[in-house]
C-alpha positions in Angstrom: 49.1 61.8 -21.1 52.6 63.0 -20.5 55.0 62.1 -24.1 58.7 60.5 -24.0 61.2 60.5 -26.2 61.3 57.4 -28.9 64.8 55.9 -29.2 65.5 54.9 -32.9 66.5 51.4 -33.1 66.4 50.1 -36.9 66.9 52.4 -39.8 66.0 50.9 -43.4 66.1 53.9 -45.9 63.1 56.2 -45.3 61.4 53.5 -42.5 63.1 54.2 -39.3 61.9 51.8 -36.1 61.9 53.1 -32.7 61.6 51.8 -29.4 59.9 53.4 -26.1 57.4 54.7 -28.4 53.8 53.0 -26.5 52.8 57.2 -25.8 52.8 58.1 -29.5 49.6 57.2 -31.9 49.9 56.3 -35.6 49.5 59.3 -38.4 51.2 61.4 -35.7 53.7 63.6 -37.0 57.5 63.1 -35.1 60.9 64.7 -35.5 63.9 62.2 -35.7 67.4 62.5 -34.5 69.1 65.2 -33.7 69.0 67.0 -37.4 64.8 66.8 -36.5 64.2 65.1 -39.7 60.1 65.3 -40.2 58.3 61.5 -40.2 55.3 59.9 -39.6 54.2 57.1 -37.0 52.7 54.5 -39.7 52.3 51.0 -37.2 52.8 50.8 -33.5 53.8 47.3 -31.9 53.6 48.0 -28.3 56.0 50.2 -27.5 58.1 49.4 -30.9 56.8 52.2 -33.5 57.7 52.2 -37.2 58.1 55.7 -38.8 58.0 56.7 -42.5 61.0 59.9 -42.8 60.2 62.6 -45.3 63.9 63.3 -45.5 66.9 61.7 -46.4 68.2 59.8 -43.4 71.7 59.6 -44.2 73.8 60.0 -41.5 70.9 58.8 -39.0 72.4 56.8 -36.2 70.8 53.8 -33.9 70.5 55.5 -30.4 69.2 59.2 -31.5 65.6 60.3 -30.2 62.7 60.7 -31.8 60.2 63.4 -30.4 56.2 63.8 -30.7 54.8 66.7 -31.7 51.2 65.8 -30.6 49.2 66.3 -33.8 49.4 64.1 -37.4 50.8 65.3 -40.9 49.1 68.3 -41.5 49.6 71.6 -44.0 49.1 74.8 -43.4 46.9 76.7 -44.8 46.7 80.3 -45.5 47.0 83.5 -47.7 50.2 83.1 -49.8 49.7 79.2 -51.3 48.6 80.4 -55.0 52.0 81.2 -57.0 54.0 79.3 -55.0 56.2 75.9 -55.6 56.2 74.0 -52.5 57.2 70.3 -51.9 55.4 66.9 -51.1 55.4 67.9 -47.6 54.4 72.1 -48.4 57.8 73.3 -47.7 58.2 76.4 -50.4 60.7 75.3 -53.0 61.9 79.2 -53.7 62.3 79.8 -50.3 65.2 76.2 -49.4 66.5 77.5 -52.5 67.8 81.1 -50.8 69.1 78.5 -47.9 70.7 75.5 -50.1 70.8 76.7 -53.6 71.4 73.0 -54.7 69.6 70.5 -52.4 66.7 70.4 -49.8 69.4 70.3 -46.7 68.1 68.0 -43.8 66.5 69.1 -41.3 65.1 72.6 -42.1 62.2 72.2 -40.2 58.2 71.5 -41.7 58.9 75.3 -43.2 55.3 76.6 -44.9 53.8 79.8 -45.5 55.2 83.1 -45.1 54.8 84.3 -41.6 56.8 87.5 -42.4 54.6 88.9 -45.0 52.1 90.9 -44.2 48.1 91.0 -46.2 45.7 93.6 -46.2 42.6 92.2 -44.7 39.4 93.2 -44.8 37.2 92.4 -41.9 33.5 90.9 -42.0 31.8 90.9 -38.8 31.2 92.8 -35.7 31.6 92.4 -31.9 28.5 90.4 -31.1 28.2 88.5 -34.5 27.3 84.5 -34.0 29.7 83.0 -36.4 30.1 79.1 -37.1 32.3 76.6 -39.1 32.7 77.6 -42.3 31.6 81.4 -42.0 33.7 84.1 -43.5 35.2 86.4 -41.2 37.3 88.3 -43.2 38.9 88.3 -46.9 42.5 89.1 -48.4 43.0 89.8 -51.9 45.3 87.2 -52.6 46.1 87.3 -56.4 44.2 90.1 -58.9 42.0 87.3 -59.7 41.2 85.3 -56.3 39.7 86.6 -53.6 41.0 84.5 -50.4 38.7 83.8 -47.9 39.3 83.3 -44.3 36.5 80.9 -42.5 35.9 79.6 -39.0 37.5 76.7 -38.3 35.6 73.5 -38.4 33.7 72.4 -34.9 34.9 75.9 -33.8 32.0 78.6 -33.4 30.7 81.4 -31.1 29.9 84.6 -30.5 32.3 87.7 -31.9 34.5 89.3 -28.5 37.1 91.3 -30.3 37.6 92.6 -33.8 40.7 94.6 -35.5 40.5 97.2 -37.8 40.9 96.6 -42.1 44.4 96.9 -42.1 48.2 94.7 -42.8 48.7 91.7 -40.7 50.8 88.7 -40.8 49.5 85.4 -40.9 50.1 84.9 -37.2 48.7 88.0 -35.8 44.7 87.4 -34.1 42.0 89.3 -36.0 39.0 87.8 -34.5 38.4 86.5 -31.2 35.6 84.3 -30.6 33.7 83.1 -27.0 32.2 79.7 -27.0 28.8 78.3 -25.1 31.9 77.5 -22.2 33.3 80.4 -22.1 36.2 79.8 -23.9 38.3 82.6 -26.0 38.8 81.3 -30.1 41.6 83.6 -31.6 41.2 83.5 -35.6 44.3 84.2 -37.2 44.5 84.2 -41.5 45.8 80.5 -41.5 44.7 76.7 -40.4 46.1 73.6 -40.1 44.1 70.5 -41.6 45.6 67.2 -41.5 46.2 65.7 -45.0 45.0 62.4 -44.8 41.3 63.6 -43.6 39.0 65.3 -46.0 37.8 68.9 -45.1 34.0 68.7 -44.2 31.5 69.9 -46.5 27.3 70.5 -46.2 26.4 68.4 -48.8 27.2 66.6 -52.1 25.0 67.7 -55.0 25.2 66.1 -58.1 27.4 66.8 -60.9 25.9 69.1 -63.6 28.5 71.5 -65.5 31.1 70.1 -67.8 34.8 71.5 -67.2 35.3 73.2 -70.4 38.9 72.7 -72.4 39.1 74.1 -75.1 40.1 70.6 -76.7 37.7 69.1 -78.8 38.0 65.5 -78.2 37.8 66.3 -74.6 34.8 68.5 -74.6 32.8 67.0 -77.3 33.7 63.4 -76.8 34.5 62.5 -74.1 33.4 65.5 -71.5 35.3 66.0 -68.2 32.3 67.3 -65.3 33.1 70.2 -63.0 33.6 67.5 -59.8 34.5 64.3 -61.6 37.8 62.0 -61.6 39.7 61.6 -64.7 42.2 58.7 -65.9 44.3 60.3 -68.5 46.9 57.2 -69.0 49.6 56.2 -71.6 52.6 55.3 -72.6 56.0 57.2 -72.4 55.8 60.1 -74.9 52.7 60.1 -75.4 51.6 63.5 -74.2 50.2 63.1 -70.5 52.1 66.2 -69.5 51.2 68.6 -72.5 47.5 67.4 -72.2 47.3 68.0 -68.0 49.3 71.9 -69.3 46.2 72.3 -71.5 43.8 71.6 -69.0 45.9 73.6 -66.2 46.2 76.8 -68.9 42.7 76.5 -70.4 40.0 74.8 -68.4 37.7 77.1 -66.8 38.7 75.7 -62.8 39.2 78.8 -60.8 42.3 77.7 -59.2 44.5 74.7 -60.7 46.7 72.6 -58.1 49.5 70.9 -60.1 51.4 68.2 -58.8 54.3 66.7 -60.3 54.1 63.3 -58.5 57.8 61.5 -58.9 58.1 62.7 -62.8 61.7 62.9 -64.1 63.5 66.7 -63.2 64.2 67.6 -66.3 60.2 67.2 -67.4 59.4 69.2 -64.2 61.9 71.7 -64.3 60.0 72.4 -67.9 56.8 73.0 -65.5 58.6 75.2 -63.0 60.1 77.1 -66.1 56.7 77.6 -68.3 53.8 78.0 -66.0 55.5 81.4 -64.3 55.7 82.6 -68.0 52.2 81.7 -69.5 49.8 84.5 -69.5 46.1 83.1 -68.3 43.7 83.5 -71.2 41.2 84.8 -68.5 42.7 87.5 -67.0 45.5 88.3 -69.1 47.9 87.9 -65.8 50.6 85.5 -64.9 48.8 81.8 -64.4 50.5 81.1 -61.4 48.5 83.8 -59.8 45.6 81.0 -59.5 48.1 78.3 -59.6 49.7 76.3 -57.1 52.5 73.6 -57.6 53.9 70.8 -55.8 57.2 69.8 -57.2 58.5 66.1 -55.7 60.9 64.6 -58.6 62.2 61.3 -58.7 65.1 61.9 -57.1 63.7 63.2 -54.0 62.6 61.5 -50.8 60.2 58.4 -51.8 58.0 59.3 -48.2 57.6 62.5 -49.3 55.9 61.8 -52.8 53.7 59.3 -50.7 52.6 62.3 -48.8 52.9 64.7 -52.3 49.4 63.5 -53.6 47.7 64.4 -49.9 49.6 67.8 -49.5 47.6 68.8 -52.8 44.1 67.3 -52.4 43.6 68.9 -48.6 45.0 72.5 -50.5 42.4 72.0 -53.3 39.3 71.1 -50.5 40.9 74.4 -49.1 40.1 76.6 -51.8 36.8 74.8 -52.6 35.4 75.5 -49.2 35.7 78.9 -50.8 33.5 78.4 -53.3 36.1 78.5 -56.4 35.9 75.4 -58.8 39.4 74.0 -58.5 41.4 71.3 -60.2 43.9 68.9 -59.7 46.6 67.4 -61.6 48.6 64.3 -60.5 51.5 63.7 -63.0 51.3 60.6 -62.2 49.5 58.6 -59.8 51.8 55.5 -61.0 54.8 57.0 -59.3 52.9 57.8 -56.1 52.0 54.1 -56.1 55.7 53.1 -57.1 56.4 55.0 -54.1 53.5 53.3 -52.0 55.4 49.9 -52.8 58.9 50.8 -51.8 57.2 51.8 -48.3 55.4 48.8 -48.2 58.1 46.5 -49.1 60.8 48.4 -46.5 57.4 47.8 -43.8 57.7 44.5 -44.5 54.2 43.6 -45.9 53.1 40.9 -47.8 53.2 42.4 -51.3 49.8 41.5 -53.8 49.7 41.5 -57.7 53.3 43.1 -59.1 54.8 43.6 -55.6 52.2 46.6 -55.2 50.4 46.6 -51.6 47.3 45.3 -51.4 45.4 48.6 -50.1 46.8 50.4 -53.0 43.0 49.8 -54.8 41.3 51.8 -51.4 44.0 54.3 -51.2 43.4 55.4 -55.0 39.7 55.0 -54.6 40.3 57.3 -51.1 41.9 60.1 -53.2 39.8 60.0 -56.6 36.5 59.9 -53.5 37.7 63.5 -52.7 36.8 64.7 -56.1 32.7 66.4 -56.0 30.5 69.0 -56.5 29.7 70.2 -53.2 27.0 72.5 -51.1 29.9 74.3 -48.6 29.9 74.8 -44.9 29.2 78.3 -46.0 26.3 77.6 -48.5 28.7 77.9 -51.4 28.3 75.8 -54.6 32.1 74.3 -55.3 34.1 71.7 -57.2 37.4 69.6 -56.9 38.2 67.9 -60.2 40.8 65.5 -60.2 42.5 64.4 -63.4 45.3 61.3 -62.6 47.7 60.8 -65.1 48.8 56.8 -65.5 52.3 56.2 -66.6 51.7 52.3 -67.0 55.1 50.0 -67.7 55.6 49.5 -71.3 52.1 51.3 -72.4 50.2 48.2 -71.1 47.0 49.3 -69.6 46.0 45.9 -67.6 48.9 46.7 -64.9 47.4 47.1 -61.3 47.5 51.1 -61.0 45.6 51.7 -64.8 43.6 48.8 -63.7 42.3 50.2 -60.2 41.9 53.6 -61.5 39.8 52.5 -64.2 37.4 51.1 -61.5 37.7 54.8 -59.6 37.3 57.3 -62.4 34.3 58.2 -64.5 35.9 59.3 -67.5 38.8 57.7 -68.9 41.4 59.3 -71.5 43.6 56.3 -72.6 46.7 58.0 -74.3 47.7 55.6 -77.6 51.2 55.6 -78.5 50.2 54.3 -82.1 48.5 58.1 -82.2 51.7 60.1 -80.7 54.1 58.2 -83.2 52.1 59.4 -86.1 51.7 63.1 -84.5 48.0 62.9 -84.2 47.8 64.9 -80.8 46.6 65.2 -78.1 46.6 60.9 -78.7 44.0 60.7 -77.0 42.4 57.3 -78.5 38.4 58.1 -79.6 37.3 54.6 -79.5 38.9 52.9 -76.5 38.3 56.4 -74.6 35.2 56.8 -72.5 33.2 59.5 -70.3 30.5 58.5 -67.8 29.6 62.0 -67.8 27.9 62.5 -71.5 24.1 61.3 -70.1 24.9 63.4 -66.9 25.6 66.6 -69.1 23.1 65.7 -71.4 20.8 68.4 -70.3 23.6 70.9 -69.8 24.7 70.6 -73.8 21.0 71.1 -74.6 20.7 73.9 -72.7 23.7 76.1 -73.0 25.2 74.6 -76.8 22.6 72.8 -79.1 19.3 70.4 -78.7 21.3 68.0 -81.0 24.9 68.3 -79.7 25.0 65.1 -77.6 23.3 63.2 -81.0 26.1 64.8 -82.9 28.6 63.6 -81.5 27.4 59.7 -80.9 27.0 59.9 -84.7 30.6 60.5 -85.4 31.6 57.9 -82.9 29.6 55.9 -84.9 31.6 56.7 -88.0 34.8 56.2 -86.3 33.9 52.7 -85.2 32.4 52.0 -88.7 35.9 52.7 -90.5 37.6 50.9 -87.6 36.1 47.5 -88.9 36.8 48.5 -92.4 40.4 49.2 -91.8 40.8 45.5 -91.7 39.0 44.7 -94.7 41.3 47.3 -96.3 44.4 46.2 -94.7 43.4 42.8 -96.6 42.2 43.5 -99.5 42.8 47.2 -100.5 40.3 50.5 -100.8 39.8 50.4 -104.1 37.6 47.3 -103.8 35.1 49.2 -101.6 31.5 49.8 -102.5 31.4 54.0 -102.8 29.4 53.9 -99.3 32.3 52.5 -97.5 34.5 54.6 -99.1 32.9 57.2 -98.1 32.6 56.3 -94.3 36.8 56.0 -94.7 36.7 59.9 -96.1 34.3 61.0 -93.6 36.6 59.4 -90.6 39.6 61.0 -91.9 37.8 64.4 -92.1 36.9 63.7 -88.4 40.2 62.6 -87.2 42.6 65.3 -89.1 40.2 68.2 -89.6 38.0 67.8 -85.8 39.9 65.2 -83.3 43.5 66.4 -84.1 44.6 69.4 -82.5 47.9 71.8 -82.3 48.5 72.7 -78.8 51.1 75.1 -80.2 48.4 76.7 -83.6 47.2 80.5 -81.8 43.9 79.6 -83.5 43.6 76.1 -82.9 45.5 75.4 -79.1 42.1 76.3 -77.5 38.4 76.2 -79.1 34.9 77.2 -78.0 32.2 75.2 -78.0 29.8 76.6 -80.5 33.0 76.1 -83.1 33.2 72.5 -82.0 29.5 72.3 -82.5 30.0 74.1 -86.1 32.6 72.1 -87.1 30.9 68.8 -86.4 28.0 70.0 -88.1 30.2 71.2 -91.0 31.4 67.3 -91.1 27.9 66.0 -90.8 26.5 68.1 -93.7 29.5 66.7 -96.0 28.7 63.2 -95.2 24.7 63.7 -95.3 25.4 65.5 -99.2 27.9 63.3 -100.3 25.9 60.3 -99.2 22.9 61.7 -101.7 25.8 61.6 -104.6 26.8 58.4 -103.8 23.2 56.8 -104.1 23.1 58.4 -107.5 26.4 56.8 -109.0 28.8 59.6 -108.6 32.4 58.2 -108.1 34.1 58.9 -104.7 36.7 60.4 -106.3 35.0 63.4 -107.7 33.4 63.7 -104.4 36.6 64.0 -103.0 38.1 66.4 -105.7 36.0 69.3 -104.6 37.9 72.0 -103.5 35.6 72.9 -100.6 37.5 69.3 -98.9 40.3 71.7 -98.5 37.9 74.0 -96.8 36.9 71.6 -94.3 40.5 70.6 -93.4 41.5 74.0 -93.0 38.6 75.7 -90.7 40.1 74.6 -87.4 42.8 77.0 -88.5 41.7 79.7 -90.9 38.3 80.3 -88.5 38.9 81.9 -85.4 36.2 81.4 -82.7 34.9 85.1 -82.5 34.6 84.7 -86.5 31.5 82.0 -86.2 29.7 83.3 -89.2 32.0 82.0 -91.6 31.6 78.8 -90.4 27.5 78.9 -91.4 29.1 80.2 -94.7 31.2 76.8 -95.3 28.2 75.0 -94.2 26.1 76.7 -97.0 29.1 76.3 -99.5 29.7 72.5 -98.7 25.7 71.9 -99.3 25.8 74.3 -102.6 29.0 72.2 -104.1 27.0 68.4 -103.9 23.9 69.9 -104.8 25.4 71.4 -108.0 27.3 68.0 -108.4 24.1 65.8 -108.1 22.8 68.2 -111.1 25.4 67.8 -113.4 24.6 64.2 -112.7 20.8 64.3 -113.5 
């Protein structure tokens, strides 16, 4: 079918409506007017089509043409992504810069990857090989730590015609060529295109397993994140979303981490642009941005384009999957992306539903939290996408639509509590209203690779927490003094959990990132004070000389003073909190 040229006809902010546009389809990618600003068909009317712009359209005039390029939004993907700051639409950030150094200037073109820079490839197969989607026919070192490798193109296969030598090429330059069942030459160059909006095809789904380990406590003993699983981390301004989604970028054990700051003020992503260059990865001891890739789309950019932002990343994360690397994805915040989604909307003209949002914002959340899995690859790999979705709510009020909808999506959720920020208690992540899906599902996993009893461990300290939480009313009535010695206990017992276990500084060199057999020390550390000074208690002895033992101070102090290649001493405190109550019970006998 032979394209014309659309005619723009109505221009509304980023919408744009064009006439003589019956040849083009919707989710195909245009150019508009004569600066070739990139858009989007979204809704065709007959021959009336209404495009979404991913640029500013000032200075768009009625009468200018808009031209098809034949295929829909897509990215391109390639050696060269990991390290680099790109935009909502993958245009690298560091490379407009050397263009504009002030602003993204119009009409620069769907700029992507390098194709300047020449990799040393390594080749993998031979003339006469039978190669099929998701093979790997050669590799780049892409960072010191990820090895990037190039596969077949889905529902492209055949047999192996030409090969080049190991050697430097450019991203454009055929290494491969493949003949078909027709007869048909395949040239295989080190990149792809994938549209956005469709996931990348995988073997199989497999079910979740492994827990994405932290490093923060109330994360991975409470409320576990699974290698593969959707996390809501939402809350109120200030409460910490960004420092919490940094701690899980800098210290989870993903492979690759795709950050995407999703409509967040500059300033708060300029700090992001500024640290993650300069943090060291605990793993390798090299740059983190060498496994690292960051989509930058502030507030003040184009509202289409942080639409598209949350897209961009989820098809690069699939990328990297299909790999076989573990990889996840921060969206800081998914509540801008749907601000965003209901500008769009309401410039389209839609009938908005509950607070103006669009009514298919619930399916288009549930469409990008569904990309999240543990997957078989095309290649037979094992691999992971974990998606963790910061909420910025209105006012801290969790029953707005986007918190609401996610909730429904996610399997763990994080709820942020501002009453927990205000009194420094960080990360505020709030242990009651909290919850992880994933704690049966990991069950076996804990068992296996930390302690038989970890899992009972921990649902007796939620216990405890939810305990003192019903006698923080009576107290707020009637005082603590008035509380039989048990209770009082329970109170002593949560605090040791909250300050000494829960509560943890992101900034302490000891305490910013912790291993699981200290978590499971120090809970057991807890659980021996409360089991010994439980005994005391049933004999008469006063809370207060309970609490004036000096091994308290001990307990407080061991997320600090014990680093986690010095375990030992924590079976020493153990020993020396059961010796203290046990020589208190027999001054008492």
């Amino acid at each position: 079918m032979e394209y014309s040229e659309g005619i723009v006809n109505i221009i509304n902010g980023p919408v744009v409506k064009g006439t003589n546009m019956s040849s083009f389809k919707v989710n195909e990618m245009v150019t508009v007017g004569e600066q070739k600003l990139i858009g989007e068909v979204v809704s065709i009317e007959e021959d009336v089509a209404t495009v979404q712009v991913y640029e500013e359209t000032e200075g768009l005039k009625a009468g200018e043409k808009i031209y098809p390029t034949g295929s829909p939004l897509s990215v391109t993907l390639g050696p060269g992504m990991l390290g680099n700051i790109f935009d909502g639409i993958q245009r690298p950030l560091q490379r407009i810069q050397q263009m504009s150094s002030d602003f993204i200037p119009e009409g620069i073109g769907l700029l992507s990857l390098d194709r300047s820079k020449e990799w040393q490839v390594t080749i993998l197969v031979k003339v006469g090989d039978v190669l099929k989607s998701g093979d790997v026919y050669a590799t780049v070192q892409e960072t010191t730590s990820i090895l990037h490798k190039l596969m077949v193109p889905y529902n492209i296969g055949g047999a192996v015609k030409e090969v080049k030598t190991d050697g430097k090429y450019t991203i454009e330059e055929t290494i491969v060529v493949l003949e078909n069942n027709k007869g048909e030459q395949l040239n295989l160059t080190l990149y792809c295109k994938w549209p956005v909006r469709k996931p990348r095809p995988i073997a199989d789904r497999i079910p979740i397993y492994k827990p994405l380990i932290t490093g923060q406590r109330v994360i991975d003993s409470f409320y576990p994140v699974a290698k593969g699983g959707t996390v809501g981390l939402p809350g109120g301004f200030g409460t910490g979303k960004t420092v919490t989604q940094h701690q899980f970028a800098k210290w989870s054990d993903a492979d690759i981490i795709v950050y995407i700051g999703c409509g967040e003020r500059g300033n708060e992503m300029t700090d992001v642009l500024e640290e993650f260059p300069a943090l060291i990865d605990p793993r390798t001891d090299r740059p983190l941005m060498e496994r690292t890739i960051l989509i930058a789309n502030t507030s003040n950019m184009p509202v289409a384009a942080r639409e598209a932002s949350i897209y961009t990343g989820i098809t690069m994360a699939e990328y990297y999957r299909d790999m076989g690397y573990d990889v996840a994805i921060m969206a800081d915040s998914t509540s801008r992306w749907a601000e965003a989604l209901r500008e769009i909307s309401g410039r389209l003209e839609e009938m908005p539903a509950e607070e103006g949002y669009p009514a298919y914002l619930p399916s288009r959340l549930a469409e990008f939290y569904e990309r999240a899995g543990c997957v078989k690859t095309l290649s037979g790999e094992e691999a992971s996408v974990t998606i963790i979705g910061a909420v910025s709510p209105a006012g801290g009020d969790f029953s707005e639509p986007v918190t609401e909808n996610t909730k429904r999506f996610v399997t763990a959720f994080l709820a942020l509590d501002k009453k927990l920020a205000y009194a420094r208690h960080y990360p505020a992540i709030n242990y009651l209203t909290s919850y992880s899906g994933y704690v049966t599902m990991l069950e076996d996993w804990y068992k296996k690779n930390v302690a038989e009893d970890m899992i009972e461990l921990r649902n007796k300290m939620i216990r405890l927490l939810q305990e003192e939480e019903k006698l923080n009313e009576i107290v707020q009535l009637v005082g603590e003094d008035v509380l039989p010695n048990d209770q009082a206990l329970v109170l002593e017992t949560a605090r040791m959990i909250k300050k000494g276990f829960l509560q943890q500084n992101a900034l302490h060199p000891e305490d910013t990132y912790v291993v699981l057999d200290k978590q499971y020390k120090m809970l057991q550390v807890i659980d021996l004070f409360y089991e010994n000074a439980i005994k005391c208690v049933k004999m008469g002895i006063p809370i207060s000389t309970i609490r004036s033992e000096d091994v308290l101070q001990d307990i407080f102090k061991m997320k600090y003073e014990i680093p986690n290649d010095k375990l030992e001493l924590l079976d020493e405190l153990k020993i020396k909190v059961v010796e203290t109550y046990s020589n208190l019970r027999q001054k008492y006998e």
